[in-house]
C-alpha positions as CSV (number, residue, x, y, z in Angstrom):
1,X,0.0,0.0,0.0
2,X,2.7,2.7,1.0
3,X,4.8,1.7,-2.5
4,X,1.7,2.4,-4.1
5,X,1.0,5.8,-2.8
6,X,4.4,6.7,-3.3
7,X,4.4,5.8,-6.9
8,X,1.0,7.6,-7.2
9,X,2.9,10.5,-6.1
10,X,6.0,10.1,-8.0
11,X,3.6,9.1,-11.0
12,X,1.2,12.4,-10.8
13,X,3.2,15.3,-9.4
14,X,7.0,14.6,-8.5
15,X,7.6,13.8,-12.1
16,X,6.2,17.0,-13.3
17,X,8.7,18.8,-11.5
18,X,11.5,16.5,-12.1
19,X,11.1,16.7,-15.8
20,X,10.0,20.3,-16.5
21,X,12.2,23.0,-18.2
22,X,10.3,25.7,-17.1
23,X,12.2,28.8,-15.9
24,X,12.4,28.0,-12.0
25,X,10.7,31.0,-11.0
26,X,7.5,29.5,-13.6
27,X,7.6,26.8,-11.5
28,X,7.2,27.6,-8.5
29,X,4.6,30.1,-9.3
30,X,3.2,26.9,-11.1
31,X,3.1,25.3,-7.2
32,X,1.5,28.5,-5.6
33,X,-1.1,28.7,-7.8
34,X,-2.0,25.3,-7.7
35,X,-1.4,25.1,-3.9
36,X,-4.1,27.9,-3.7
37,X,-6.5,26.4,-5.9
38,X,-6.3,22.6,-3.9
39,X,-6.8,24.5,-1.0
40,X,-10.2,25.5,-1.7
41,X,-13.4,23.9,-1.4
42,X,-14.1,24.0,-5.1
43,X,-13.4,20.0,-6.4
44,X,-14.7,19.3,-9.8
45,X,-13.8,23.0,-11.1
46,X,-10.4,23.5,-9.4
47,X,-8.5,22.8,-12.6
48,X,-10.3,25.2,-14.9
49,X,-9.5,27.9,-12.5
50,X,-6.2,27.2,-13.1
51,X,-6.6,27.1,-16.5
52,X,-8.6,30.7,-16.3
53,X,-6.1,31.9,-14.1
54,X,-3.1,31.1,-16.6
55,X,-5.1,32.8,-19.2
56,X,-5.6,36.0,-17.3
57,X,-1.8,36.0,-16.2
58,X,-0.6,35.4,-20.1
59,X,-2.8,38.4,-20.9
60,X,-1.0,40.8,-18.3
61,X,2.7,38.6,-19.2
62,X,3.2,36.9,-16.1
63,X,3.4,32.5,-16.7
64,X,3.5,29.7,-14.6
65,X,3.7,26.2,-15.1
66,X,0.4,24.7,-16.3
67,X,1.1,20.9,-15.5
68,X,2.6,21.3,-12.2
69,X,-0.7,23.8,-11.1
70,X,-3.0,21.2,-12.3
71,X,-1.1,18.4,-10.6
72,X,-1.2,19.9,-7.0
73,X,-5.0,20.7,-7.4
74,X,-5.1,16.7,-6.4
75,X,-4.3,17.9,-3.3
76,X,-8.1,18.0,-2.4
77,X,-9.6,14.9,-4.1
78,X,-12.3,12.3,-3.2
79,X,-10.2,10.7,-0.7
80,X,-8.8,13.5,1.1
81,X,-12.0,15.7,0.7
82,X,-13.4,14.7,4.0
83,X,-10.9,15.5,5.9
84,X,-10.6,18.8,4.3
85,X,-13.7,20.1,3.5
86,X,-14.2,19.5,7.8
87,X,-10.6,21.4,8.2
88,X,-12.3,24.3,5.9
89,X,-15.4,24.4,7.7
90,X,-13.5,24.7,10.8
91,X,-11.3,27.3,10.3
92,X,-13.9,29.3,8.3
93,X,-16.0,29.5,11.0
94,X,-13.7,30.8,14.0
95,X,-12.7,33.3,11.1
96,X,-16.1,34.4,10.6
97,X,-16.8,34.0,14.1
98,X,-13.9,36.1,14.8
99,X,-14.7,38.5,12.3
100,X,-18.4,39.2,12.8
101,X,-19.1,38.0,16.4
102,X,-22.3,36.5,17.0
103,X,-22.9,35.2,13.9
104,X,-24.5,31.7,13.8
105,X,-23.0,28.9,12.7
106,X,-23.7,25.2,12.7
107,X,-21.7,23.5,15.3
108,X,-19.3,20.4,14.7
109,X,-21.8,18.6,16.5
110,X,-24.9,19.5,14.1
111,X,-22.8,19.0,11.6
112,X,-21.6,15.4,12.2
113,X,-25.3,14.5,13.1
114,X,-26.2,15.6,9.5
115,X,-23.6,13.3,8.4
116,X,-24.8,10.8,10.7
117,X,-27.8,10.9,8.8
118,X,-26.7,11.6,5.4
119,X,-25.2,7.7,6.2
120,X,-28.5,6.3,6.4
121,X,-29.7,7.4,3.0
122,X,-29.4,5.7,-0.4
123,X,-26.9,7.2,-3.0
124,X,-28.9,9.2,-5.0
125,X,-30.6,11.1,-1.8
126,X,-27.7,11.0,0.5
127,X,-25.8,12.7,-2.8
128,X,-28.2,15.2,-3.0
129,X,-28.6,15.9,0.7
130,X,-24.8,16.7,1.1
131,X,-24.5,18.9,-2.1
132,X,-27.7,21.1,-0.7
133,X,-25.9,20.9,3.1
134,X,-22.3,22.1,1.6
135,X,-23.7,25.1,-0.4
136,X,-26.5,26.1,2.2
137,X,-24.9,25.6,4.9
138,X,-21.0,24.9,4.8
139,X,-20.4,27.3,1.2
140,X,-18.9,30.1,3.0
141,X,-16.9,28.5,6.4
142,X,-15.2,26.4,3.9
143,X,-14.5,29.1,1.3
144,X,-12.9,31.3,3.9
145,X,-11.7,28.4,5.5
146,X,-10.5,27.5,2.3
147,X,-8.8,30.9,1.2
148,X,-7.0,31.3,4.7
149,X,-5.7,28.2,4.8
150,X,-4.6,28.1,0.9
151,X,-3.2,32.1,0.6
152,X,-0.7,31.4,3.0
153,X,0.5,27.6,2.5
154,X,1.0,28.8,-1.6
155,X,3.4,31.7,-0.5
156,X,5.4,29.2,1.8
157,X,5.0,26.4,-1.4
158,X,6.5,29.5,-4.1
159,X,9.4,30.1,-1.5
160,X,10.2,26.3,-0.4
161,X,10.4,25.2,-4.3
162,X,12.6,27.4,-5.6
163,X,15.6,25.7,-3.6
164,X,14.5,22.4,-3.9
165,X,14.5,23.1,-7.8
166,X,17.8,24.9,-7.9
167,X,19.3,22.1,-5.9
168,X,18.1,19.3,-8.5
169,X,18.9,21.3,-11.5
170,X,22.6,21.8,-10.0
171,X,23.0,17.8,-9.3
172,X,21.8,17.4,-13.1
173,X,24.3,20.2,-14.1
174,X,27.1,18.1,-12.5
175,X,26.5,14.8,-14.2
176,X,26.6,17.2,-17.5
177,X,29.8,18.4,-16.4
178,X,28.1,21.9,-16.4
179,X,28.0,24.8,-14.8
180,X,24.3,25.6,-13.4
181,X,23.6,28.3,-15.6
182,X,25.2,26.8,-18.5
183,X,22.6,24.0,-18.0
184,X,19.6,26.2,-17.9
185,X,21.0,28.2,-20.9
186,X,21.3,24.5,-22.3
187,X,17.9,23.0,-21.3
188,X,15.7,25.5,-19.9
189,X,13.2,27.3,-22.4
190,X,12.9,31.1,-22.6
């Protein structure tokens, strides 16, 4: 099981930055944008925002690396989703809370007794009954929940890559016998 995941991982998005010859600074960009995007609540549409976001940046002349955004979208997928959509929620609404004091909330308690009887329904209606309780109910705590945990974690993501890029395109210089920057004029695209 843990080979597997790994190779998942090495399969979907270490590869992507192993292999790209995107500018470093395009990269890691790439990461921040699609750290932002995974870290919202917004599964099934995540990756067209990226795409709409690379279009609006190409307008203005600012790029980033496409494949690498898309890959980390999979941050949030069906698997992870439940743990954080209920991260989201969370933080959304002491944010809120904090924010606008008294406003009312559903507590983690109501919450996991709507679960509790989401459970008992057949696919179809307990399908329905979540998507109605997320954008009723949860839409906004997990958007802002969403949004302040994403805007930070993509600035730390932009700043952590760039090394960890540098680093492996000097190792790959060395077993060219090149210098770093006469590897990037060699390999990376303008």
């Amino acid at each position: 099981m843990k080979q597997h995941v790994i190779r998942l991982l090495e399969e979907k998005i270490i590869r992507h930055f192993r292999e790209t010859k995107a500018p470093v600074n395009e990269v890691a960009l790439g990461t921040a944008v699609g750290v932002f995007w995974g870290f919202t609540p917004l599964i099934g549409i995540q990756m067209s925002l990226v795409l709409t976001q690379w279009f609006l940046f190409r307008l203005v002349g600012i790029r980033f690396t496409v494949p690498i955004a898309v890959a980390l979208v999979w941050i949030t997928n069906p698997l992870t989703m439940p743990f954080f959509y209920s991260l989201f929620y969370i933080i959304g609404k002491y944010v809120i809370e904090f924010v606008s004091p008294g406003t009312d909330m559903m507590s983690f308690a109501e919450l996991m007794a709507l679960l509790k009887k989401a459970e008992g329904m057949g696919f179809w209606d307990g399908s329905l009954f979540w998507t109605k309780l997320v954008f009723n109910e949860m839409g906004l705590p997990m958007m802002v929940g969403g949004i302040t945990l994403g805007t930070p974690l993509s600035v730390i993501s932009y700043y952590a890559i760039l090394p960890i890029l540098v680093h492996h395109r000097q190792k790959l210089a060395e077993k060219e016998g090149l210098s770093y920057e006469e590897w990037n004029e060699r390999h990376v695209r303008v």
